[in-house]
N, C-alpha and C positions, 0 to 999 in steps of 0.2 A: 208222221206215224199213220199208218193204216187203218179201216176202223175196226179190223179183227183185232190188231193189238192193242187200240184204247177201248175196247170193248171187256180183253182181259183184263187192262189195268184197273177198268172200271168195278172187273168182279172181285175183284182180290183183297186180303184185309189189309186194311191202313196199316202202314208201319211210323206211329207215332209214341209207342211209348218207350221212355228212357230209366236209367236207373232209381230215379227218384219217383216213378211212377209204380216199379215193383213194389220198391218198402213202401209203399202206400198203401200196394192192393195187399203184402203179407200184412202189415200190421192193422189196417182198416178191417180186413176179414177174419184175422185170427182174434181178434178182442172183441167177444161179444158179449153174452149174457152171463159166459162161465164161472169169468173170477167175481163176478157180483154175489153168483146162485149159488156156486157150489162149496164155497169154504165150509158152510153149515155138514152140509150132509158128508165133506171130509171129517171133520171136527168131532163125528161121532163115531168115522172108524179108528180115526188116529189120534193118539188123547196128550200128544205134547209140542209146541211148536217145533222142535227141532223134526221131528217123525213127518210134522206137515210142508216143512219146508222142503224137507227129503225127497217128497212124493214129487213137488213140484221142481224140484232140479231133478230130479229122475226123467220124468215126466217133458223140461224142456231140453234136455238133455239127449232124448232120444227122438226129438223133432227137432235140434240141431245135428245131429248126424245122418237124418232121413234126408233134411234139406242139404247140406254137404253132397252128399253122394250123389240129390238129385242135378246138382249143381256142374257134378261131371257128367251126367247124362245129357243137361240142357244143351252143356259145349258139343258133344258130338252130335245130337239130333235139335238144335234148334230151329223145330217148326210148332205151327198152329197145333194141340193135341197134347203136350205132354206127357205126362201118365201114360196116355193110349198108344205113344208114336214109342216110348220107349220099352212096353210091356210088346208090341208090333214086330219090333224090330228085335228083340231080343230072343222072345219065346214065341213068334207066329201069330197067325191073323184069329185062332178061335179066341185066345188067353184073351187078347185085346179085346177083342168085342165082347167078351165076359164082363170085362173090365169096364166097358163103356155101358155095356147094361144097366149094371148096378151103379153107376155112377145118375145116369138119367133116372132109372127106375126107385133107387132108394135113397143112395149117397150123397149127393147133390141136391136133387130137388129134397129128399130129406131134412136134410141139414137147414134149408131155405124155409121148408114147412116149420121146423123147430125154432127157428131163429122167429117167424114171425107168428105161432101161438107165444113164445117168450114176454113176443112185444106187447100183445091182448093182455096175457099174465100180468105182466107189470103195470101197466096202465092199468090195469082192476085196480090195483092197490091205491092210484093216485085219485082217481074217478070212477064211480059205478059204472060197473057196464049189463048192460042185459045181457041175457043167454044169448038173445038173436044179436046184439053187436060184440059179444065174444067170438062169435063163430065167424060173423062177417068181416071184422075188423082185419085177423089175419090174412085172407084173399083179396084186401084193397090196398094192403101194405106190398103184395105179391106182385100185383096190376101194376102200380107204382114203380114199382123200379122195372119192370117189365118194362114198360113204358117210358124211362129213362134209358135204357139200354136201344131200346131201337132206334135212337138220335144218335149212335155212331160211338164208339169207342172212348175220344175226344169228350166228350160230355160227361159220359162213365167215368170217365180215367177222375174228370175234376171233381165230379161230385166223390168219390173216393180219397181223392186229394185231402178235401176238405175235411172229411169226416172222417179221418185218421188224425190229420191235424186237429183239429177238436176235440178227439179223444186222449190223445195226449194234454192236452193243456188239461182238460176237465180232470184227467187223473191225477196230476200233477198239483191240482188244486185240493185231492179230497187227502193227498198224499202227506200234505203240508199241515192245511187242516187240522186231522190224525197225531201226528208224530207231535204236534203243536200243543196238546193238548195230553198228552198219551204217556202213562209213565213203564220206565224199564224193569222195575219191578215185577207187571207185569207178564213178562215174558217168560219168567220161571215159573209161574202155575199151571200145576199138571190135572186136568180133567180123570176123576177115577176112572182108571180102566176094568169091565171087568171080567177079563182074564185075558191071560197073553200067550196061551195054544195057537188060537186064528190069528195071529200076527201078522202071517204071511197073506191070507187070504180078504184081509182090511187093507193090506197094505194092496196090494190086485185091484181091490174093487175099486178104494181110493183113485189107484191109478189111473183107472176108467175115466172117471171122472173128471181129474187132471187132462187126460188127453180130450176129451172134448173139449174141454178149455182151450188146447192147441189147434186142436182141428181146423186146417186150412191154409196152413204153412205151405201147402205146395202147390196151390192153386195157380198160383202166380204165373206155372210154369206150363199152361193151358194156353196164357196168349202169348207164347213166344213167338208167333206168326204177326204178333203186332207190332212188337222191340223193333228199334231201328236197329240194333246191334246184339242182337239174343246171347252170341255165343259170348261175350263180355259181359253186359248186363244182368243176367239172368240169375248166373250162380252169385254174384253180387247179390241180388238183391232178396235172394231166396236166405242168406247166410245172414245180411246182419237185419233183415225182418225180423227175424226169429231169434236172434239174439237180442235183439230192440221186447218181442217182445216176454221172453224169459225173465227181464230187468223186471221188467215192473210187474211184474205178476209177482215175482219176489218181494219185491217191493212194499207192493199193497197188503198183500200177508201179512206184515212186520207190522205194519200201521195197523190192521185189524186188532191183531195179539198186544197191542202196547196199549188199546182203550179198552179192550173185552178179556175177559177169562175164557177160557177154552169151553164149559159151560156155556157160558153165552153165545160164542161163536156156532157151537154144537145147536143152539135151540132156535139160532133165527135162520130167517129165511132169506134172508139177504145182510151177506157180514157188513156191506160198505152201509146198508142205510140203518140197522142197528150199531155201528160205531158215532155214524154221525150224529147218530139222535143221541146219543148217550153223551156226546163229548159238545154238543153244539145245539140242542133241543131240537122240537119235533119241526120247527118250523125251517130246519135246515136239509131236510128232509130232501127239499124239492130238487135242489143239487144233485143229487144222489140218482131222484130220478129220472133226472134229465138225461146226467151222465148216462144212466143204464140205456135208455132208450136212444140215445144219440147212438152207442156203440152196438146195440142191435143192428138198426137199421143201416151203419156202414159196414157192417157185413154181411146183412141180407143181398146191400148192393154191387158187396165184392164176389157174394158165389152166383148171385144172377149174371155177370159180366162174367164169367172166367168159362164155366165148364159147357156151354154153347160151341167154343171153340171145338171141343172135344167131338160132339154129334159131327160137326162140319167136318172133320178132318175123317171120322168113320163111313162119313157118306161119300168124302171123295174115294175113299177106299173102293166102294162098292159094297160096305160092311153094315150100311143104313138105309134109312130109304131118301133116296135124292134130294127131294124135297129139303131135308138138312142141311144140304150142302150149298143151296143157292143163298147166294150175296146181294143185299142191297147196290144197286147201281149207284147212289144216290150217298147212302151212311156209309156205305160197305163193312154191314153186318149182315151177317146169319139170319135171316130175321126170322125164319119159321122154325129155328132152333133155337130162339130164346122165347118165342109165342109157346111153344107145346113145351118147352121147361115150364112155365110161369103157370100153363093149363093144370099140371101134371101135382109140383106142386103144390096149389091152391088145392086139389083136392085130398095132396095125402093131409094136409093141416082139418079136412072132417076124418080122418077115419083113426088117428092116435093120438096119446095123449103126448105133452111135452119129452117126458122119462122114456116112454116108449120108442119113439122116435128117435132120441142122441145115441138109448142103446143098438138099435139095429145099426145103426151111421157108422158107428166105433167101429163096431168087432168086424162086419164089413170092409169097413175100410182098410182096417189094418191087414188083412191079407195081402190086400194089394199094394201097401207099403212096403211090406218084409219082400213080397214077389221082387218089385223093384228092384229094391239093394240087391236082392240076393244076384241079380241080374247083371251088375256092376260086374263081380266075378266073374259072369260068362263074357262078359266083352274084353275083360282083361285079360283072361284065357286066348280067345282070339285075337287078341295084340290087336282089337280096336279103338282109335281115338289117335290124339297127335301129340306128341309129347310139348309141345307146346300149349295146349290147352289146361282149363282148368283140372286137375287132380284133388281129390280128398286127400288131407292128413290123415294119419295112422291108419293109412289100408295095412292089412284087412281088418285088424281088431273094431275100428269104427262104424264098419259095416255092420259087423255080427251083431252087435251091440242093440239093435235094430229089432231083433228077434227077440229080446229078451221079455218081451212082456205078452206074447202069444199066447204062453201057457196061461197067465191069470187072465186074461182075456176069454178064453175058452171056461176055464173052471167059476171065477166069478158071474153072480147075478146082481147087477149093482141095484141098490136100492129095493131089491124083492119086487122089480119087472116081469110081469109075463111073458118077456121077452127070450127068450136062448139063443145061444148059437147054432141049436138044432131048427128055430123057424128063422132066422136068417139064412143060413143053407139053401132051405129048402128056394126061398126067395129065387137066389144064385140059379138054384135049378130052374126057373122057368125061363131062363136063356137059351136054353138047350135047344126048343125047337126053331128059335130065331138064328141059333149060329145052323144049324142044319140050310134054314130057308137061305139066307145071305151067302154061306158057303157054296150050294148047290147055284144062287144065282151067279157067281164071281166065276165061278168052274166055266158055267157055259158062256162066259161073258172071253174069260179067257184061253179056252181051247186053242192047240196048235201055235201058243203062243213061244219064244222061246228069246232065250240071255244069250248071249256071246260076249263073254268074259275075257278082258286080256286081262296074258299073267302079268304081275307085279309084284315088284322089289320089297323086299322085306322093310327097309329099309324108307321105302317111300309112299306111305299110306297111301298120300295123295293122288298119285297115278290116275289117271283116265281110264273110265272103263263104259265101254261104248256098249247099247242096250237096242234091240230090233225088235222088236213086236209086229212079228210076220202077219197076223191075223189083219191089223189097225194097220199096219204101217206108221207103225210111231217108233222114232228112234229119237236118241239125245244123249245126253253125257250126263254122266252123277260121280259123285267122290265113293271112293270104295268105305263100306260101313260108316254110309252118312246117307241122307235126302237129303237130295236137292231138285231142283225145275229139271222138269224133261221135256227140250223144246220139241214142235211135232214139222215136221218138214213138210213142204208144199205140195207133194206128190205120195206116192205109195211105194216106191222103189228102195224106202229105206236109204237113200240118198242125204249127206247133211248140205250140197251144194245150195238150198233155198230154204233157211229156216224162218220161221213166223215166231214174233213176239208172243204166239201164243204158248201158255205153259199151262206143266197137270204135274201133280206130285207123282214120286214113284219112287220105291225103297230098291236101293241098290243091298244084292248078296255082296256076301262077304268071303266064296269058295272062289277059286281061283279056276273055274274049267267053264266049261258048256254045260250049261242044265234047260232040262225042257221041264216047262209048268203043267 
């Protein structure tokens, strides 16, 4: 080999994760601090287990058909990016980079800053901390896996391993525990409600709630660039993640309601370490918050790992700035796109509080969940994908289903946050002048550029469709409505007679003619 092509090999992400390394990174990252913290403050919108269990099969309910559908996205576009390659590729390169914004700017690192003031929260409870190691504690928890993360994917991937694995046994222990002790009596007392006008509007905010506790079911779907087999793997492990972790959030509930009255669930601050101290005394305590804090921190390390991919894949775009997109030679990771995540991070954890922060994350994010699915229909419209690939059951009603909590999303304020969906917006808005700048840089980067599309068979997605980029002289071949590597040929003549191991991404149209860029 050459040493331009082991130069590439050298820049490019490891393709070492397999199906058992997804259900790690969904379940590792979606079980964090939620179902410890948040049964309380459901407990006082909803006043009878069944209403609470409702929320929460609602709730995984509608982040198992999110990950379904994205599950047929991953099969047609599995690359590094996710989210960003299928919002790209569906609705155009502004949508996307809106998308990637607020994924860096709120969503993501958001979520990372939340998870680990969580961690400081909790640990108050077990050991004093100062004001100055409250504040510091969550930016060395940040540095940390930052710093676990630039050792290469492979390292990631284990420490992820681990701390899913862990988390399951640890729940499985408080689970047993619980139900060991806990009677069914229990589970018929109804907490006074009082009144049942806002029914709907408890049941909304509740939901909120509920889906932060899911939050991160589709992460997964960021390092498809790292799957040795994405387009297998991926919807695998995006489907029974999430069904792995619906089980036990149900689960844990039950164990809750069978030691505590609804009352008590409503008045503590954490359901699991008031059942255990009720049912096992205070010195059981420490269980609980091991547990808490073990499941924090393996999902602080699952969104530190996943959405770097994201920048990388925007920068190869021309959608970010460069710098993102360069690859360790060495890990082959991202490395200056999981530095300025970790930077970025660290300082949204000074400027909001916990509440603050999960609610900007939510209503944000969920735009660009519903966007997604709704997406699915435009590619099926275009008879994009293979009929041998992954499909969702029950299109389209599965889909839609997806949309259904937008409205209480919008109208709820959970918990009497200062938060709105009118200052989250505004956030979205200060994208504006960066898609202008990236736009305008991408324009002049690709002037006089142009496709030459052959026609193809209705019949055979697959087809060859040959690509020249008159300006570069880069030509190559890609599957029609797919990415794939576009090799760049030795000369400028647009010739494939001398191809170079060198490869660049590059999204193949889905019109069957000649288009100039």
């Amino acid at each position: 080999m050459d040493k331009s092509a082991s130069e590439s090999t050298d820049r490019s992400l490891a393709k070492v994760l397999g199906i058992r390394d997804g259900i790690a990174i969904v379940v590792g990252t979606v079980i964090g601090s939620g179902i410890f913290l948040v049964p309380g403050p459901i407990a006082n919108r909803l006043h009878t287990l069944t209403l609470v269990l409702l929320v929460w099969i609602v709730g995984g309910l509608l982040s198992l058909f999110g990950s379904l559908s994205m599950g047929e996205l991953a099969a047609i576009y599995p690359e590094a990016g996710g989210l960003y390659v299928y919002l790209r590729n569906i609705y155009g390169r502004p949508l996307a980079f809106l998308y990637g914004w607020a994924l860096f700017s709120l969503i993501q690192s958001g979520s990372i800053a939340t998870l680990a003031s969580g961690f400081a929260l909790y640990l108050s409870k077990i050991t004093p901390l100062s004001p100055l190691e409250f504040r510091v504690l969550p930016i060395l928890c940040i540095v940390f896996f930052t710093g676990v993360n630039l050792f290469g994917v492979r390292l990631a991937g284990g420490v992820q391993n681990l701390s899913a694995i862990s988390k399951v046994i640890g729940i499985a222990l408080v689970f047993a525990l619980l139900i060991g002790r806990g009677h069914a009596v229990s589970l018929s007392t109804v907490h006074p409600a009082e009144g049942t006008a806002s029914l709907a509007l408890n049941f909304g905010t509740a939901l909120i709630a509920v889906l932060w506790s899911y939050e991160g079911w589709h992460v997964v779907s960021f390092t498809a660039g790292e799957f040795r087999n994405a387009r297998r793997d991926l919807p695998k492990s995006l489907f029974w993640g999430t069904l792995i972790v619906t089980a036990i959030y149900l689960l844990l509930n039950v164990a809750y309601y069978v030691v505590l009255t609804p009352n008590q669930v409503a008045a503590s601050t954490s359901a699991a370490g008031a059942a255990i101290q009720a049912t096992w005394g205070k010195g059981a305590l420490l269980i609980v918050s091991i547990l808490i804090l073990t499941s924090i921190l393996g999902s602080t390390n699952g969104l530190v790992l996943t959405a770097p991919r994201v920048y990388y894949a925007m920068a190869n775009d021309g959608l970010f700035f460069s710098k993102f997109g360069e690859i360790s030679a060495r890990f082959r990771v991202p490395v200056f796109a999981i530095l300025a995540q970790g930077i970025w991070a660290s300082a949204l954890t000074l400027i909001g509080s916990f509440q603050q922060l999960f609610t900007y994350v939510i209503f944000t994010a969920w735009i660009f969940y519903g966007l997604t699915v709704a997406g699915v229909f435009v590619l099926r419209s275009r008879r994009v994908g293979s009929a041998t690939g992954f499909q969702t059951p029950g299109y389209p009603w599965v889909r839609s289903r997806l949309f259904s909590p937008l409205p209480e999303l919008h109208s709820a304020q959970p918990f009497r946050t200062p938060c709105t969906p009118r200052s989250a917006s505004a956030w979205l808005g200060s994208a504006l002048p960066c898609i202008c700048f990236f736009g305008a840089t991408h324009s002049n980067e690709q002037t006089g550029a142009a496709l030459a599309v052959v026609p193809v068979h209705e019949r055979n997605p697959t087809a060859t469709v040959f690509i020249s980029q008159l300006k570069s002289g880069k030509s190559g071949t890609c599957m029609v409505g797919r990415t794939a590597r576009v090799l760049l040929p030795a000369d400028r003549s647009g010739s494939f007679s001398d191809l170079r191991a060198t490869s660049v991404p590059m999204r193949c149209p889905d019109r069957q003619n000649v288009q100039h860029l």
